[in-house]
BAFI-3210 file (N, C-alpha, C; in Angstrom, 3 decimals, decimal comma, padded with zeros to 6 digits):
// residues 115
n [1|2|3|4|5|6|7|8|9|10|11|12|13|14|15|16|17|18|19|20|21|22|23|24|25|26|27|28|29|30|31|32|33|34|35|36|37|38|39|40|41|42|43|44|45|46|47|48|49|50|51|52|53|54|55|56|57|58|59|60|61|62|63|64|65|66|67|68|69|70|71|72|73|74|75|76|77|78|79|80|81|82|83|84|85|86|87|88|89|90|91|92|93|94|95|96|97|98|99|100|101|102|103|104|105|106|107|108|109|110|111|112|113|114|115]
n.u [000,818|001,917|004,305|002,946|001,722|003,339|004,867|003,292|003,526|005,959|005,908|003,997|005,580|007,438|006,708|005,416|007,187|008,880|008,606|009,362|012,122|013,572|012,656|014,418|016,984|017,216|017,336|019,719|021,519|021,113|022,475|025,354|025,596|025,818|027,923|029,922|030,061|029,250|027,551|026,643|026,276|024,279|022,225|021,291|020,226|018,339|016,980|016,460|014,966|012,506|012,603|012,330|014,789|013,298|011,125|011,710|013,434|012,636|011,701|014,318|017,497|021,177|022,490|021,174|021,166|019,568|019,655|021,014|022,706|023,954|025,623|026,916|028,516|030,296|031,557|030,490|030,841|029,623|027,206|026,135|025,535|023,898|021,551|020,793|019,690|018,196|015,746|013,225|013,336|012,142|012,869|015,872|016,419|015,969|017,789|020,472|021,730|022,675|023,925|026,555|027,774|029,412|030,334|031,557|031,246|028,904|026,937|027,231|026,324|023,073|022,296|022,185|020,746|018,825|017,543]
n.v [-001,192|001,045|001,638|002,158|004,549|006,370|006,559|007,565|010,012|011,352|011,164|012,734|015,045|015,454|016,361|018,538|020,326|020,323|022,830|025,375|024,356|024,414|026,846|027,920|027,231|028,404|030,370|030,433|030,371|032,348|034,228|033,427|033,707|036,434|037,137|035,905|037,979|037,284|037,825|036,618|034,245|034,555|035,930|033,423|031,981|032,792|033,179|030,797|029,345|031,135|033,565|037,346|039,667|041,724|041,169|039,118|040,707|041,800|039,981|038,557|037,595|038,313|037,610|038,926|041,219|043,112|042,135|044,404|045,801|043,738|042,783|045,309|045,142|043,375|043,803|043,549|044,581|044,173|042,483|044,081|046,263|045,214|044,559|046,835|047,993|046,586|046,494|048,550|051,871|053,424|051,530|050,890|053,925|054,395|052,809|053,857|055,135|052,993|051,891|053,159|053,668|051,008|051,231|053,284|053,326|052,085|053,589|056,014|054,721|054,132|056,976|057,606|055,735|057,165|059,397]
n.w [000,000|000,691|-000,936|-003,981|-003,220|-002,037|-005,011|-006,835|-005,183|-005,753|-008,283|-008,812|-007,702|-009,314|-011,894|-011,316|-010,309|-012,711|-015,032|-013,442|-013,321|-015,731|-016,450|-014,842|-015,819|-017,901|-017,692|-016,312|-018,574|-019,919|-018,289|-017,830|-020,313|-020,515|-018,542|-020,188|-022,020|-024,634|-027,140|-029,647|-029,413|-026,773|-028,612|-030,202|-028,498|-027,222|-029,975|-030,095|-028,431|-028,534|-026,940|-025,876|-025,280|-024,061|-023,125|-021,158|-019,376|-017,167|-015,709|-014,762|-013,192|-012,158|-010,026|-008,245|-009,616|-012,422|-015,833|-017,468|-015,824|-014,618|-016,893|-017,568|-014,981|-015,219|-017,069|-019,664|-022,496|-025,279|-025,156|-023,248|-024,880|-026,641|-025,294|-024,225|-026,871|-027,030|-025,359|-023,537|-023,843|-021,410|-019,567|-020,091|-019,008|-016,344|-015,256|-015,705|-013,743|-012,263|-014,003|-014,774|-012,505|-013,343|-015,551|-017,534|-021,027|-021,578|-020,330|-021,505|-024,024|-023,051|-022,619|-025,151|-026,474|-025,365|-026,216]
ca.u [000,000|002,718|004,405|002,145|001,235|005,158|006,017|002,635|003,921|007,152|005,693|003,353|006,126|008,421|005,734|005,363|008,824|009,626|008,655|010,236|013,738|013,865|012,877|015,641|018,028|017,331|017,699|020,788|022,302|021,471|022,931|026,116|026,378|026,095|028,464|030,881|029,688|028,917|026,542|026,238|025,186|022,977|021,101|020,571|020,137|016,971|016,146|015,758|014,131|011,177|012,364|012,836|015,072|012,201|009,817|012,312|014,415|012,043|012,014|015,390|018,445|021,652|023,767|020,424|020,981|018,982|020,337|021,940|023,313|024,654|026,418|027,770|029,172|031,085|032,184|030,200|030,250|028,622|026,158|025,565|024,954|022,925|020,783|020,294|019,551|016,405|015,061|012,502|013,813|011,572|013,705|017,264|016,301|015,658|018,835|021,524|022,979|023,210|024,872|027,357|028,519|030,001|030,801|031,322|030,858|027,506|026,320|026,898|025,115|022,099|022,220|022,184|019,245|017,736|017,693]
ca.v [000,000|002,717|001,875|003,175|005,912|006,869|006,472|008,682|011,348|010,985|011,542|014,031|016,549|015,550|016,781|020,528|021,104|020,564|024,196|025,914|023,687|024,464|028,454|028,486|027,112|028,947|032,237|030,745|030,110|033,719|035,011|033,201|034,391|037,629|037,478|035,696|038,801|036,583|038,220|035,924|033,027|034,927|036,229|032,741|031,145|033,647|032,768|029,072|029,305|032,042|034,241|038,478|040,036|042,955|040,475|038,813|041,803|042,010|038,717|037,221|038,077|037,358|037,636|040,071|042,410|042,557|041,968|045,369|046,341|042,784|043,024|046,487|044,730|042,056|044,752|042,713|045,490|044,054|042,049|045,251|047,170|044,736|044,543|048,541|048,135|045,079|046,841|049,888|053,201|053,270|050,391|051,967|055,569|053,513|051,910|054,552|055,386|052,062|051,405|054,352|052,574|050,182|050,794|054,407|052,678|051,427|054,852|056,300|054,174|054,161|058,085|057,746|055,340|057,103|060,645]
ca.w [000,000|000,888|-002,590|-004,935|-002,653|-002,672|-006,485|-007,150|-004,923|-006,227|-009,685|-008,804|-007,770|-010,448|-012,857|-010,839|-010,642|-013,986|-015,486|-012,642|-013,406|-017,160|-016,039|-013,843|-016,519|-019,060|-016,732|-015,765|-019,354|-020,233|-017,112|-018,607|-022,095|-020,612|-017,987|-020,981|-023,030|-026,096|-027,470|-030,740|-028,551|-026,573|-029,387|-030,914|-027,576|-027,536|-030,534|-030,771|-027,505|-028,537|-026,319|-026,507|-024,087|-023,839|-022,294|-019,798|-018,989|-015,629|-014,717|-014,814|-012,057|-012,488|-008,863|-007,340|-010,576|-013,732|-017,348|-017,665|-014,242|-014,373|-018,115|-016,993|-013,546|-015,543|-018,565|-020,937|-023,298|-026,402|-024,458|-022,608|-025,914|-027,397|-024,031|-024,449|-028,089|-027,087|-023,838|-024,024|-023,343|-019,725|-018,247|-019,886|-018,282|-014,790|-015,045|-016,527|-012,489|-011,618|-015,393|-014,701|-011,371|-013,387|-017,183|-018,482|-022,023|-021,461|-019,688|-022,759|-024,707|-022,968|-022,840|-026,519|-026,665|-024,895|-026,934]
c.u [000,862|003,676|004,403|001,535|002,743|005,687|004,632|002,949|005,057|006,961|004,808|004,546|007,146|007,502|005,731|005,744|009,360|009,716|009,659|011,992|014,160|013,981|014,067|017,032|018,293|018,015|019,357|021,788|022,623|022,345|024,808|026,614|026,287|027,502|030,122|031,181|030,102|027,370|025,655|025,023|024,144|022,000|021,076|020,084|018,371|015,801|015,024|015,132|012,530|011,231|012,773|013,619|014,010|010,953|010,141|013,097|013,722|012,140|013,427|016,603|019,254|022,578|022,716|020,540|020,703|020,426|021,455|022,700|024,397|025,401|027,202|028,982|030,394|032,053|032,095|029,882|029,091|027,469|025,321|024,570|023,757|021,511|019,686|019,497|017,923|015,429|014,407|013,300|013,435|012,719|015,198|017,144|016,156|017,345|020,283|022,378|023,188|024,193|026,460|028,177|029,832|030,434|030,225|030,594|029,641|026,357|026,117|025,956|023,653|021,845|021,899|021,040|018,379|017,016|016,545]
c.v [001,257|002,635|002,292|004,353|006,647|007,004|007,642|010,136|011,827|011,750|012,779|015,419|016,210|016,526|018,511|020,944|021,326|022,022|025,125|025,745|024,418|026,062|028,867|027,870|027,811|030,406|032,024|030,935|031,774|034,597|034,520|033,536|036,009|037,885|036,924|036,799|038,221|036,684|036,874|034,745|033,375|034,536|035,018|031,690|031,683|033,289|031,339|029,284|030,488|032,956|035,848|038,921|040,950|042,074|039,409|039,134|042,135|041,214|037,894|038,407|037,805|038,125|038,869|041,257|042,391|042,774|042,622|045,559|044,940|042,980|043,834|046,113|044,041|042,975|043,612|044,053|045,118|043,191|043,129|045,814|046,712|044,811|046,339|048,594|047,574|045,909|048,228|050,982|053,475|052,852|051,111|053,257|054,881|053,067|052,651|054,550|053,980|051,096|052,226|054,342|051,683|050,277|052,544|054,182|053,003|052,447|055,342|056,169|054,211|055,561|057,849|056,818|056,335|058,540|060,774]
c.w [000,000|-000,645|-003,612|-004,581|-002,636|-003,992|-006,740|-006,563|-005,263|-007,917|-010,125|-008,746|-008,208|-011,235|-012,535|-010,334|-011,937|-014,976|-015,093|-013,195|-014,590|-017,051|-015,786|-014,493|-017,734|-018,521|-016,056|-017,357|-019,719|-019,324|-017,590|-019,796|-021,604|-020,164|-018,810|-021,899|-024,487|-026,774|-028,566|-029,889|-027,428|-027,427|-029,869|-029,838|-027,150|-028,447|-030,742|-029,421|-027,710|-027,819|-026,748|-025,048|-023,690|-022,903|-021,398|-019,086|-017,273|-014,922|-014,469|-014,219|-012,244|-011,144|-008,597|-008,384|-011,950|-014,915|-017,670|-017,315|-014,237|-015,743|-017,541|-015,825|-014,018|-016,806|-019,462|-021,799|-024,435|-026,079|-023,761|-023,650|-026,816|-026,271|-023,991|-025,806|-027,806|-026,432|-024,194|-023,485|-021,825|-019,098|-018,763|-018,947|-016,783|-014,541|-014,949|-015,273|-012,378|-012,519|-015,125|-013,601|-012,006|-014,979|-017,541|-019,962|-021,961|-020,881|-020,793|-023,927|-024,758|-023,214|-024,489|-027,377|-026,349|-025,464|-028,117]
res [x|x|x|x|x|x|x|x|x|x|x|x|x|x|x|x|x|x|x|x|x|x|x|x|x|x|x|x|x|x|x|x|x|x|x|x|x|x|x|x|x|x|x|x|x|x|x|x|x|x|x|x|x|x|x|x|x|x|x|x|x|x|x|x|x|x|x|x|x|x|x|x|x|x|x|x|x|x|x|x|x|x|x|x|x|x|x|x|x|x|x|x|x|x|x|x|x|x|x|x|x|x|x|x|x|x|x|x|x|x|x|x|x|x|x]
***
């Protein structure tokens, strides 16, 4: 009796973890090609997955600091620039002091998006 009541619970929260897992790998790979600043493989790591940075630029952390702030931290420049290039003007203008902390470069840039 405890058996099949163990391999079902077992299988139950395999099943609704699995989203979560794949979330939290994907958020880590990107958090990687940034902090490699390889942009290329970003952007196709994006692609084949369906994803835009513009519509997971809110949700995804990489060391407690989003996309940008984290590129900038690591002097991923061209990961940075491409990051500025994806992301709306709102979230660059939010971001520029805490860009300017860490990457003159990339201050720039956004200033210049953001114009």
């Amino acid at each position: 009796m405890k058996k099949p009541l163990l391999l079902a619970s077992l299988i139950a929260a395999s099943i609704s973890f699995a989203p979560i897992t794949k979330a939290n790998t994907m958020s880590l790979r990107i958090c990687e090609y940034v902090a490699a600043n390889d942009k290329n493989r970003l952007r196709s790591f994006m692609k084949q997955n369906k994803l835009k940075i513009r519509n997971v630029f809110k949700n995804i952390k990489c060391n407690g600091q989003n996309l940008l702030v984290f590129a900038a931290s690591n002097h991923a420049l061209e990961a940075g620039e491409f990051i500025i290039g994806k992301i709306s003007t709102k979230d660059v203008a939010s971001n520029i002091e805490k860009v300017a902390k860490y990457s003159k470069h990339l201050e720039e840039e956004a200033k210049e998006r953001i114009k």
